[in-house]
Structure formats: structure tokens, C-alpha cells
C-alpha positions as CSV (number, residue, x, y, z in Angstrom):
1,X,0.0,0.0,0.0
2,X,3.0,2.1,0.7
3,X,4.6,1.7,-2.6
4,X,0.9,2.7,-4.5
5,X,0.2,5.7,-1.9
6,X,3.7,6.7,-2.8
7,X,3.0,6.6,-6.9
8,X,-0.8,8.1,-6.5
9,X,1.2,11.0,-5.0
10,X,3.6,11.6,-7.3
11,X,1.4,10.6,-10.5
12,X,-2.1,11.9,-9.8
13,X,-2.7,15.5,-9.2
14,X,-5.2,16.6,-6.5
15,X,-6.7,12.6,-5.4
16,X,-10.0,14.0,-3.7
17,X,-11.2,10.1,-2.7
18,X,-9.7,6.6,-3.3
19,X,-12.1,4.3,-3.8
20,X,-12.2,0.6,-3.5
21,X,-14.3,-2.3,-5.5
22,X,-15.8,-4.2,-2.2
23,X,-16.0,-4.4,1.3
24,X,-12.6,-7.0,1.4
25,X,-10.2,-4.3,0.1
26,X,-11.3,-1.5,3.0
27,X,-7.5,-2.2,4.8
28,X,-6.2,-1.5,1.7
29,X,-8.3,1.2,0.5
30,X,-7.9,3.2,4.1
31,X,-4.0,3.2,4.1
32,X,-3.5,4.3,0.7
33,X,-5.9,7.2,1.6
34,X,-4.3,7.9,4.5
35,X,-1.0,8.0,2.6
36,X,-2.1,10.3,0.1
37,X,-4.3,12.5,2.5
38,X,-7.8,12.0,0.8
39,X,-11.3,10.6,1.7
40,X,-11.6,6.4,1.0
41,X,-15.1,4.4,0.9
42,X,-15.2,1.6,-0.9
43,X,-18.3,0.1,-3.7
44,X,-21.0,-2.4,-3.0
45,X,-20.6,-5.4,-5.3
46,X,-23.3,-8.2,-6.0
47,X,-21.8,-10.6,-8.5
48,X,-24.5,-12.5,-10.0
49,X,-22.5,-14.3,-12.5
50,X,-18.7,-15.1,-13.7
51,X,-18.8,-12.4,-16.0
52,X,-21.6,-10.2,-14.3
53,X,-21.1,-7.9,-11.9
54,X,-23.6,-4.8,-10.2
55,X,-22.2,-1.8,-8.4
56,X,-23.9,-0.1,-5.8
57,X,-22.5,3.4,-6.6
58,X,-24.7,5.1,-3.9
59,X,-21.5,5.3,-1.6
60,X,-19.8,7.4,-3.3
61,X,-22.2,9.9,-2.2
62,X,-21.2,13.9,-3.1
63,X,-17.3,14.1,-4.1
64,X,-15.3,17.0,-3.9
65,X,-12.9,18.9,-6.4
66,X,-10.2,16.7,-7.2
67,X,-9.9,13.2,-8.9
68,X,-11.0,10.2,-8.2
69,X,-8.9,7.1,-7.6
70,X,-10.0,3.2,-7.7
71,X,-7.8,0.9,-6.6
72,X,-8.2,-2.8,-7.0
73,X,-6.0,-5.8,-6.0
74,X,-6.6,-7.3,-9.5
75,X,-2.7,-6.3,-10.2
């Protein structure tokens, strides 16, 4: 998480919220914020299939100026 917080913050200019795909990456999600100084939640998922996925994007709720970042363990 350090090494990502550490590129975010050199790459990305202004990161207003970092933003996970589920519940399971919150850890993740919170120290990377916490690195780069900006606001985390993380997305509801419902997977209904092995190719069929809903998001619940209601959790982002109101964002700020700034851009937004989603992280994913998928790398």
C-alpha cells in the first residue's frame, strides 16, 4: 500500500477520494488514503455471475474537487 500511496502521489494531481471495489479491500483502500491525505469508501458489489457484476455506486455519495482514484488488487 506504501509503494501505491507513494506513486498516487507523485502521479495523480489533486486525489480527492480513493475508492475501492468491495467491502474486502477496506484495509487496503484506508491506508493508501491515508498515505495520500484523501477521503476512502469503498463500492458495493453483487456478482450474479462469472462475468456479471452490479455496483452499488450510492457510496460514493457527493465528491469533492479533485480526482478520483480506484484501486483494486486485481494487479
Amino acid at each position: 500500500t506504501e509503494v501505491i500511496a507513494d506513486w498516487i502521489a507523485a502521479n495523480i494531481e489533486q486525489p480527492c477520494v480513493i475508492i475501492g471495489p468491495d467491502e474486502e479491500g477496506r484495509q487496503w483502500v484506508d491506508r493508501i488514503g491515508r498515505g495520500v491525505r484523501a477521503t476512502t469508501t469503498v463500492l458495493r458489489k453483487q456478482r450474479s455471475g462469472d462475468f456479471a457484476v452490479a455496483i452499488d455506486g450510492q457510496a460514493l455519495g457527493g465528491l469533492g474537487p479533485g480526482n478520483v482514484v480506484l484501486v483494486d488488487d486485481i494487479a
